[in-house]
Structure formats: C-alpha cells, structure tokens
DRENBA-263538 format. One record per residue: residue in three letters; x, y, z of N, C-alpha, C, CB in turn; residue number from 1. Coordinates in steps of 0.1 Angstrom, whole numbers. Glycine has a CB too. Layout:
BEGIN
{site ala,{X,Y,Z},{X,Y,Z},{X,Y,Z},{X,Y,Z},NUM}
...
This chain:
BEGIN
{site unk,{8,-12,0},{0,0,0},{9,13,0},{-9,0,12},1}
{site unk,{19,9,1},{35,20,6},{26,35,11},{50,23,-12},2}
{site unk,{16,32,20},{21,46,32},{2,49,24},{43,63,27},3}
{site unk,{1,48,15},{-18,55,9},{-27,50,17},{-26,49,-7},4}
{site unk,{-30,36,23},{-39,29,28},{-33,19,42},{-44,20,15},5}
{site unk,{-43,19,47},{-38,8,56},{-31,-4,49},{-51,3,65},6}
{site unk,{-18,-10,59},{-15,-18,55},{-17,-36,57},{-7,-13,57},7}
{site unk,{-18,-43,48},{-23,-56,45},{-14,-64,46},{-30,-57,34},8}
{site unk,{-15,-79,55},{0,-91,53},{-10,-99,34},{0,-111,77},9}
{site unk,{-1,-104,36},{-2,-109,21},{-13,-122,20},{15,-116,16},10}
{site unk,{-14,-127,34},{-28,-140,37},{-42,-131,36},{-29,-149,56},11}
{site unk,{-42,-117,38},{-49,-107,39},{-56,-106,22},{-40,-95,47},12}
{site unk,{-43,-97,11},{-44,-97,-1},{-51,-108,-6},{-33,-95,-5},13}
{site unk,{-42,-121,-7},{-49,-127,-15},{-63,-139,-11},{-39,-131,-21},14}
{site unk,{-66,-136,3},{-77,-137,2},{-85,-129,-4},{-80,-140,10},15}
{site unk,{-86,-117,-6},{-95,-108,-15},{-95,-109,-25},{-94,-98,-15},16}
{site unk,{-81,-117,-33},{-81,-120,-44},{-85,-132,-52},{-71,-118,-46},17}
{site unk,{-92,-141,-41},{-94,-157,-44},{-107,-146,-43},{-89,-176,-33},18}
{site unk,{-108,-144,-35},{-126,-142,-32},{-129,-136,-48},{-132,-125,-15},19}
{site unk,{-128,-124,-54},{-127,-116,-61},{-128,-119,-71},{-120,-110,-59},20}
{site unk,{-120,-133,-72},{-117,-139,-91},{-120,-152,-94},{-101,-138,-97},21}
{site unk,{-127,-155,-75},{-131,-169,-74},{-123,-181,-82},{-145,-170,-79},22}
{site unk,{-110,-173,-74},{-98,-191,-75},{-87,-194,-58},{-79,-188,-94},23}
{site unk,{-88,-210,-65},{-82,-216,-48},{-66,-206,-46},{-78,-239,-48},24}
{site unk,{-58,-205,-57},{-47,-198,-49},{-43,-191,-59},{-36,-207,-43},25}
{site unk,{-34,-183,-53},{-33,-169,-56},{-10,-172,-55},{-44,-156,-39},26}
{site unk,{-5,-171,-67},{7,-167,-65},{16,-156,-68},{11,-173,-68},27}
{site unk,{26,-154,-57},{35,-142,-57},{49,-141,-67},{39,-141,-42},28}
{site unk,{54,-126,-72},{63,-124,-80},{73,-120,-70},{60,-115,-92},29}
{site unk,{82,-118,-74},{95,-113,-61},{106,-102,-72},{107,-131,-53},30}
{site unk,{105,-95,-73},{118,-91,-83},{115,-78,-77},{118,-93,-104},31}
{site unk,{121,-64,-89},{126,-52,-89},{126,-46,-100},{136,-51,-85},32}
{site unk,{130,-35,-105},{132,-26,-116},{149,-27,-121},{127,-9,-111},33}
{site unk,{155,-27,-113},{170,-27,-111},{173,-45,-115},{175,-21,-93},34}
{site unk,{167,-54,-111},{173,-68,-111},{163,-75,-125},{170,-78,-94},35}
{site unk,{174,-82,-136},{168,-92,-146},{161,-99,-140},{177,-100,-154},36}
{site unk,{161,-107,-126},{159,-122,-124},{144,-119,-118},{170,-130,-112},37}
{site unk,{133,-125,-117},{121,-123,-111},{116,-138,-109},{111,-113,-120},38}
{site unk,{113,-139,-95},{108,-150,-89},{95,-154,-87},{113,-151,-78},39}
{site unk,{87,-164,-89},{73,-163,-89},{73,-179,-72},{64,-166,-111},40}
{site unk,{63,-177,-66},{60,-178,-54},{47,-190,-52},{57,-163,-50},41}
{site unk,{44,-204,-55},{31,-210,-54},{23,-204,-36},{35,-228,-55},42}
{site unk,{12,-207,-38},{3,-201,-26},{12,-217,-14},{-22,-201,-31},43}
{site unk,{13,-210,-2},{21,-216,6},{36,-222,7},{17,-223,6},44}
{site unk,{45,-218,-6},{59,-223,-10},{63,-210,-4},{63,-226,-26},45}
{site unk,{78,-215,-3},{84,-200,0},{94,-200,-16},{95,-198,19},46}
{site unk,{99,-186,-18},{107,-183,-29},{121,-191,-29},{109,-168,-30},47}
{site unk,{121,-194,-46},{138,-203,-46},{145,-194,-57},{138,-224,-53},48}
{site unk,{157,-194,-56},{164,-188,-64},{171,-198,-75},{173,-180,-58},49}
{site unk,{168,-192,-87},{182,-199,-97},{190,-203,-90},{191,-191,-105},50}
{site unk,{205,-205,-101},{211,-210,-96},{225,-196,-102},{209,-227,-98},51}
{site unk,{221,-186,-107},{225,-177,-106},{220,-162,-98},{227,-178,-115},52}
{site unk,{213,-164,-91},{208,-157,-81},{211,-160,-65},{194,-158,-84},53}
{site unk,{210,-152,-61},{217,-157,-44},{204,-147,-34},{240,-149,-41},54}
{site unk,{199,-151,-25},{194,-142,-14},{201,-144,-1},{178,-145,-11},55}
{site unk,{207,-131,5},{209,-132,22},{203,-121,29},{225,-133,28},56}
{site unk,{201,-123,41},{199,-117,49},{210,-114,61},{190,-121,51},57}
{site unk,{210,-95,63},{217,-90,68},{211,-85,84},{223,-82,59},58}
{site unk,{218,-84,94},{218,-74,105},{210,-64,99},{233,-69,110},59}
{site unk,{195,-55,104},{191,-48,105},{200,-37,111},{181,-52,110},60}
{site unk,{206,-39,122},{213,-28,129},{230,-28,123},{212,-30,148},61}
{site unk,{236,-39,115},{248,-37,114},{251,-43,101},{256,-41,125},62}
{site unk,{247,-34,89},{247,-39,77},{257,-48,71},{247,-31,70},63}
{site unk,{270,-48,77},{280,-59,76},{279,-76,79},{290,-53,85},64}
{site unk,{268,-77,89},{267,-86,96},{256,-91,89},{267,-83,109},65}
{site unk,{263,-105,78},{255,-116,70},{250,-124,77},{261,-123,62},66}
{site unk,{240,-128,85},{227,-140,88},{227,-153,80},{211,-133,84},67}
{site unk,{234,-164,84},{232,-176,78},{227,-190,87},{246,-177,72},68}
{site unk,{218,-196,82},{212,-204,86},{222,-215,89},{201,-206,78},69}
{site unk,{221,-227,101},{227,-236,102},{219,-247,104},{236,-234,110},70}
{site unk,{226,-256,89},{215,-271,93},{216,-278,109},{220,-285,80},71}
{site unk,{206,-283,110},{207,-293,122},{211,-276,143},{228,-309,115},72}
{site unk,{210,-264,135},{216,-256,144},{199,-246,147},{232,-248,137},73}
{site unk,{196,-239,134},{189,-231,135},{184,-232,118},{197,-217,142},74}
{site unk,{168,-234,123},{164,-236,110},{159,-222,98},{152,-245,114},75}
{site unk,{156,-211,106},{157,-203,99},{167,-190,103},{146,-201,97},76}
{site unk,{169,-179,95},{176,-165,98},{167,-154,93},{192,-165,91},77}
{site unk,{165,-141,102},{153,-133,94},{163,-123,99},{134,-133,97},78}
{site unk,{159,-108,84},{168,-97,88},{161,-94,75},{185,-98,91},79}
{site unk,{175,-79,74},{171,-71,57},{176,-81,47},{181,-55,52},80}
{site unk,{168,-81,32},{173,-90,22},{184,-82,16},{164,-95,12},81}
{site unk,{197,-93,11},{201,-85,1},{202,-93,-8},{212,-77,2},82}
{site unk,{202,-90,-25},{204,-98,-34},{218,-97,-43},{194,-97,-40},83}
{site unk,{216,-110,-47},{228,-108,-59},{224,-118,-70},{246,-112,-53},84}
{site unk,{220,-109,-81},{219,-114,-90},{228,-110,-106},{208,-113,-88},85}
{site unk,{234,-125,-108},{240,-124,-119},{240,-123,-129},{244,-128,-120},86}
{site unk,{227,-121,-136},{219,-121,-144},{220,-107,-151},{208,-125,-138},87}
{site unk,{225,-100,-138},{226,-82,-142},{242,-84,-146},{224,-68,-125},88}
{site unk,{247,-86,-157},{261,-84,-160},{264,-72,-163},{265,-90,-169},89}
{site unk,{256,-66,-168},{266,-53,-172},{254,-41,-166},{271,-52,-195},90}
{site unk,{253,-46,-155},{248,-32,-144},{251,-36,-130},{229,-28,-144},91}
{site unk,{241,-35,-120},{244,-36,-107},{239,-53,-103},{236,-22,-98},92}
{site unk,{247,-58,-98},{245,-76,-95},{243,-76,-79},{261,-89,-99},93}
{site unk,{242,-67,-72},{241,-66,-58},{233,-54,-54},{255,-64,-52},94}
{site unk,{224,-60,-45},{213,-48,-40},{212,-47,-21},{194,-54,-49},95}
{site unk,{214,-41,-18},{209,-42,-4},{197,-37,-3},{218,-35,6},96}
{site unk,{185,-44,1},{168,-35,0},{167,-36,14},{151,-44,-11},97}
{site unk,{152,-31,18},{148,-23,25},{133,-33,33},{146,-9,16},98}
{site unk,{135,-46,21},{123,-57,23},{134,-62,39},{120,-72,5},99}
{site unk,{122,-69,45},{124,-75,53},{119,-93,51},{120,-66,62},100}
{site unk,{129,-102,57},{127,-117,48},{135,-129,58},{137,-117,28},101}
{site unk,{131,-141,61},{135,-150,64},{144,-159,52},{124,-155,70},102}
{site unk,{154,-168,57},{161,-176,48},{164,-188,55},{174,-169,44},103}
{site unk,{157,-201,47},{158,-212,56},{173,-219,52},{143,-224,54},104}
{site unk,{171,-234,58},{185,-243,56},{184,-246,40},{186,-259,66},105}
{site unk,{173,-247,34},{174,-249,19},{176,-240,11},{165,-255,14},106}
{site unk,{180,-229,15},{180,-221,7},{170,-206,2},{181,-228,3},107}
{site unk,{158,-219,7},{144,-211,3},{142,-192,12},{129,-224,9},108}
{site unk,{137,-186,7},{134,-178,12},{118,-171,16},{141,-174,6},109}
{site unk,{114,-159,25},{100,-152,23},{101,-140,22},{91,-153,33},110}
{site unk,{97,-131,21},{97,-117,19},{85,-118,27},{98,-109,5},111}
{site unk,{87,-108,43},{80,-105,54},{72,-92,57},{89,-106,63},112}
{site unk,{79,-85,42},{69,-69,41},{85,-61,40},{56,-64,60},113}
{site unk,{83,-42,44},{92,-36,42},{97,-33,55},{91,-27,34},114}
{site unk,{107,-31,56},{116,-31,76},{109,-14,76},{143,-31,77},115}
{site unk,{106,-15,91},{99,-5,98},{109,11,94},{99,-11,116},116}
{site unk,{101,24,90},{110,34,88},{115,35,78},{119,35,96},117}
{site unk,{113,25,66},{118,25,54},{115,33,43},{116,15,51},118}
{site unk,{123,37,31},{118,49,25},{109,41,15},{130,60,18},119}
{site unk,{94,48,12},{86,44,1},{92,47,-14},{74,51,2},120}
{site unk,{96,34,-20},{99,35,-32},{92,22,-39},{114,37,-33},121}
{site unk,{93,24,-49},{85,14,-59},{78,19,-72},{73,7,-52},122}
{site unk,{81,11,-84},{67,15,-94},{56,20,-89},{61,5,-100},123}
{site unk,{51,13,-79},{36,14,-77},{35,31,-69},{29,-2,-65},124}
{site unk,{47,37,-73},{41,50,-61},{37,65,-76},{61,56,-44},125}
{site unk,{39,59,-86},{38,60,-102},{26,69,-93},{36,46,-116},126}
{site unk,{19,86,-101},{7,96,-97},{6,94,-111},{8,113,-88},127}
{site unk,{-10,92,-115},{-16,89,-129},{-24,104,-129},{-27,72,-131},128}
C-alpha cells in the first residue's frame, strides 16, 4: 500500500483476491526494476532462487553482519534481504533492499513486508 492505505499481510491480499476472481490460490512475483531475475511464489511455498541468483539476509542494525542459517543448528535466519543477481552483467548484481525476509537451511526464502522506517519507493508509487 506503501504509506496510501492501511497496511495488509499478504494472507490478507490474497484472500481478497481468491474471493474476487473466485480461484483456490493466488501466486506471488518477487523481483525489482534494477534486477533481470524475477521469482514467482506458489500459494504456501516460499521463494527459490536460480542457480545464478543468491538471497541473504543481513543485521538490521549492522549492515556488515551476514545472517546464515545452520542445518541441524537453526532452522531459519530473518533480517534485511540483500540480493545478488548475476543475471545483471553489465549493471548492478548486488542490491541491499529495504524488504524485510527469512532464509531457511534450503535455501528457500520469504519476503516479510518492508523493515519498519523504510523509505517508500516502488513503481507502484507512479501519480496517474
């Protein structure tokens, strides 16, 4: 809604959207303006990356500080996402965003919404 409307978790959305178009599930895209790679999301899966794409999560408070999941230790790690996608060769292959996201032992990832205080940016803030 970035900041126009009250804000909605995504079990919220697309129930309005099953209701609305009368279908059982509803799936999510994951990408950017800046990144080639764009990820699509089944209803209940979490996001996987290529195998030239990478997701981590960093320290909220100490952007240096990479979050990695340990099998058999800690099944998930949640923080800011950052990406790296290789896909961008001849522009920017590294993004630090502003989403906030879990990263399990497989790899898989969620996008949790945008970290609290964050600046509104996006297509969607486009005035028609």
């Amino acid at each position: 809604m970035k900041g126009r409307r009250e804000e909605m978790i995504r079990p919220q959305v697309h129930a309005i959207l099953q209701n609305a178009f009368n279908v059982s599930e509803i799936h999510s895209e994951y990408g950017m303006t800046e990144l080639l790679s764009r990820l699509t999301q089944k209803e209940k899966e979490y996001f996987n990356c290529p195998p030239w794409m990478k997701v981590l999560v960093r320290d909220d408070e100490d952007p240096l500080e990479i979050r990695i999941p340990y099998p058999g230790k800690v099944a998930y790690v949640s923080g800011a996402i950052n990406i790296i996608d290789l896909a961008n060769i001849y522009s920017c292959s590294f993004i630090a965003t502003d989403d906030a996201g879990k990263i399990y032992n497989d790899g898989s990832f969620e996008v949790l919404g945008r970290m609290d205080n964050s600046d509104l940016r996006g297509c969607s803030l486009l005035y028609i």
